[in-house]
C-alpha positions as CSV (number, residue, x, y, z in Angstrom):
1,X,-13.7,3.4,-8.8
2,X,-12.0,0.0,-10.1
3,X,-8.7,-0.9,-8.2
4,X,-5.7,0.0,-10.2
5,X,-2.4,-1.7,-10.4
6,X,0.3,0.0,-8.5
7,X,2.6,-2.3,-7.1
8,X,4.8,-5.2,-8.0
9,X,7.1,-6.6,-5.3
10,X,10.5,-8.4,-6.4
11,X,12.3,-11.1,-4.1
12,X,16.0,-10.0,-4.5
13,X,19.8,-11.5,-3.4
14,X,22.0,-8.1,-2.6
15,X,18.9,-5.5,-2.2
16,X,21.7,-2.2,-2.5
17,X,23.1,-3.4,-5.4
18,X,19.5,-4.3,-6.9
19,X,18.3,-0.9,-5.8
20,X,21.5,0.9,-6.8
21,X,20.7,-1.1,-9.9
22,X,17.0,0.3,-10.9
23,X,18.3,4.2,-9.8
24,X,21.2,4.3,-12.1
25,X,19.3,2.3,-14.9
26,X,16.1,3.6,-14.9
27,X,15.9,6.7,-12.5
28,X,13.4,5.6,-10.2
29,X,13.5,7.7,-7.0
30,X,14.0,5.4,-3.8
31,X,13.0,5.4,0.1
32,X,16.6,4.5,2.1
33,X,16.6,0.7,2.8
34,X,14.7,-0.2,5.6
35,X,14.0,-3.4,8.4
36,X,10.5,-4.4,8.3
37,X,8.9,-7.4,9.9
38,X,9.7,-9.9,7.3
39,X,12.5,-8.2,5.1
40,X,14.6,-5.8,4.4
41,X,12.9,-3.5,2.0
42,X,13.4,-0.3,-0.4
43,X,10.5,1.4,-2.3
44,X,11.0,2.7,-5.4
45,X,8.8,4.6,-8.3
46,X,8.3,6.1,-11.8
47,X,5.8,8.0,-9.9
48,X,2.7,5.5,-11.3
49,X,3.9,2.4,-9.9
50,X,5.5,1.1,-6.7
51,X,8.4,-1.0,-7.1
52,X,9.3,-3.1,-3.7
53,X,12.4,-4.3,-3.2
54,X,12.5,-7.6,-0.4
55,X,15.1,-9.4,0.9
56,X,12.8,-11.4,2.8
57,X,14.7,-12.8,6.1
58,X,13.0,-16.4,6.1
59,X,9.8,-17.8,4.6
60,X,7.2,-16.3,7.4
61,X,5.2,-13.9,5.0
62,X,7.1,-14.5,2.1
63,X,5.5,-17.9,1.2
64,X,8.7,-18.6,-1.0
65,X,11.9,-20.9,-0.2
66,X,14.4,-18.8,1.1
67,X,17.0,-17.5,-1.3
68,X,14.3,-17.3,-3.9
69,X,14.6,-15.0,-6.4
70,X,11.8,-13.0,-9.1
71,X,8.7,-11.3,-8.9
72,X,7.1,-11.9,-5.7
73,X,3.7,-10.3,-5.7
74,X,2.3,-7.4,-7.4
75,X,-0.7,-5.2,-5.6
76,X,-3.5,-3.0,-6.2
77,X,-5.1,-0.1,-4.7
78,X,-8.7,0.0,-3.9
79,X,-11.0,1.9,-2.3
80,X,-13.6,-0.2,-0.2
81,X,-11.3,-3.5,0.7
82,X,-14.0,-5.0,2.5
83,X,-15.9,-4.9,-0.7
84,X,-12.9,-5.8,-2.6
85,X,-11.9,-8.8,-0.2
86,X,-15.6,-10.4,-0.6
87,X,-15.2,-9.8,-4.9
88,X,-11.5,-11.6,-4.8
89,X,-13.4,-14.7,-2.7
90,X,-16.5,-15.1,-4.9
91,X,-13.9,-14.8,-8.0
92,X,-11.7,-18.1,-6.1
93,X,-8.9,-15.9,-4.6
94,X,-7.6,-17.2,-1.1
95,X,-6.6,-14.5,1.8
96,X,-2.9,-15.5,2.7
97,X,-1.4,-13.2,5.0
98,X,-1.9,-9.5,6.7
99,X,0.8,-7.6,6.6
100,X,0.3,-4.6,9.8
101,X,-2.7,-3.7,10.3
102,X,-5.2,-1.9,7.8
103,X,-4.3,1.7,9.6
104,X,-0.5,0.9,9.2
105,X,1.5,3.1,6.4
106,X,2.8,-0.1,4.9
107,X,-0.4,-2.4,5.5
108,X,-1.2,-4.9,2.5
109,X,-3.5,-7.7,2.7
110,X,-2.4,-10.5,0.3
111,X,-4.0,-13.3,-1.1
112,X,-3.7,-16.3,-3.7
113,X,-5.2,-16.5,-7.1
114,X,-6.4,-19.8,-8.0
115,X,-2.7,-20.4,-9.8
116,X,-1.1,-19.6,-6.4
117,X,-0.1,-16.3,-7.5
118,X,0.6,-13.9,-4.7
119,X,-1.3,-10.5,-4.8
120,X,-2.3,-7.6,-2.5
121,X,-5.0,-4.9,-2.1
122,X,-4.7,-2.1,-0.1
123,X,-6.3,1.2,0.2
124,X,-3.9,4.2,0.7
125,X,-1.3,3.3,-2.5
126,X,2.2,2.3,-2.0
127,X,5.4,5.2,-1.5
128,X,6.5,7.4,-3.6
129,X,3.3,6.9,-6.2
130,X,1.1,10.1,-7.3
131,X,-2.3,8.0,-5.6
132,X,-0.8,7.4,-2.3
133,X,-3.3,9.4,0.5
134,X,-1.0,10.6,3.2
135,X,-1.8,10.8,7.0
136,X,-5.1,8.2,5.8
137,X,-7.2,7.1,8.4
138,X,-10.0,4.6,8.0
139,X,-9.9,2.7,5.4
140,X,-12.0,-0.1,5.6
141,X,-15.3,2.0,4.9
142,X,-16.5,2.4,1.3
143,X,-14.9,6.1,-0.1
144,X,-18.6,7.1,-1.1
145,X,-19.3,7.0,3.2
146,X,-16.2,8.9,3.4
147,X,-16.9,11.6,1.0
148,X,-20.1,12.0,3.1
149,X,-18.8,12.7,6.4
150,X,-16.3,14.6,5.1
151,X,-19.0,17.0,3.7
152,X,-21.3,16.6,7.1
153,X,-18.2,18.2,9.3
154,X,-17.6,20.8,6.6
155,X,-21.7,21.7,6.8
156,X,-21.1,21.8,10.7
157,X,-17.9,23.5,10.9
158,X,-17.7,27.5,12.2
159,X,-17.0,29.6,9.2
160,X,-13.7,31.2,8.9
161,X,-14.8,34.6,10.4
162,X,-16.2,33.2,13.5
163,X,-12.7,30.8,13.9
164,X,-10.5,33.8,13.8
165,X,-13.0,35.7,16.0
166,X,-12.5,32.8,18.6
167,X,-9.2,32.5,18.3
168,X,-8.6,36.7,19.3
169,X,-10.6,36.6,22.6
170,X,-8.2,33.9,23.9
């Protein structure tokens, strides 16, 4: 599957009123506001797309002055990042900062496009969007290997019967 857009990050000033801002004006539904790492940050969505809010504490991960205001980065959702990561390389992306690490709810892995445009991949989706995989682990393994050990412990589980069976004779 090809990566899909479903994020765009936006540097802001005052991030309750910004949020406050996109609720009232748009109805996005929102995550409370929230101290990560690097910024203070709100998630919000149409349901499609993740909208971040940062109000980024200095320039460690931001990669902009402080105080800077605008769209930041925007990021897409993939679903073998290894892969991914080599295709943004060959293409002349540059990896520019991990944010967590890949098992993290929040992780993204950002890079710069050969303009210096910030971007991200990351492979469970962003808050509060309809392609977001909950309780996710892995990751970093192509989906097609995934999909195939999910069907080995599904050939090699007990059926039903015999689980209920079990679960009466203790």
């Amino acid at each position: 599957m090809a990566a899909r857009i479903r994020h765009i990050a936006l540097c802001v000033k005052d991030i309750k009123a910004t949020a406050d801002f996109y609720e009232k004006a748009f109805g996005l539904k929102r995550t409370p506001i929230r101290e990560g790492a690097t910024a203070f940050n709100c998630y919000m969505s149409d349901g499609e797309v993740n909208l971040a809010l940062l109000q980024y504490k200095s320039e460690v991960g931001a990669g902009v002055p402080k105080g800077w205001t605008g769209i930041h980065h925007f990021g897409f959702q993939c679903d073998d990042m290894p892969a991914q990561q080599k295709q943004i390389e060959k293409a002349g992306g540059e990896f520019f900062f991990d944010l967590g690490e890949p098992e993290d709810e929040g992780f993204e892995r950002k890079f710069r496009d050969p303009n210096g445009i910030i971007f991200d991949i990351n492979w469970k989706g962003w808050q509060l969007t309809r392609g977001k995989i909950k309780n996710a682990v892995g990751g970093l393994r192509p989906a097609r290997q995934a999909a195939a050990r999910k069907k080995v412990a599904k050939k090699t589980a007990k059926p039903k019967a015999a689980k209920k069976a079990a679960r009466k004779k203790k």
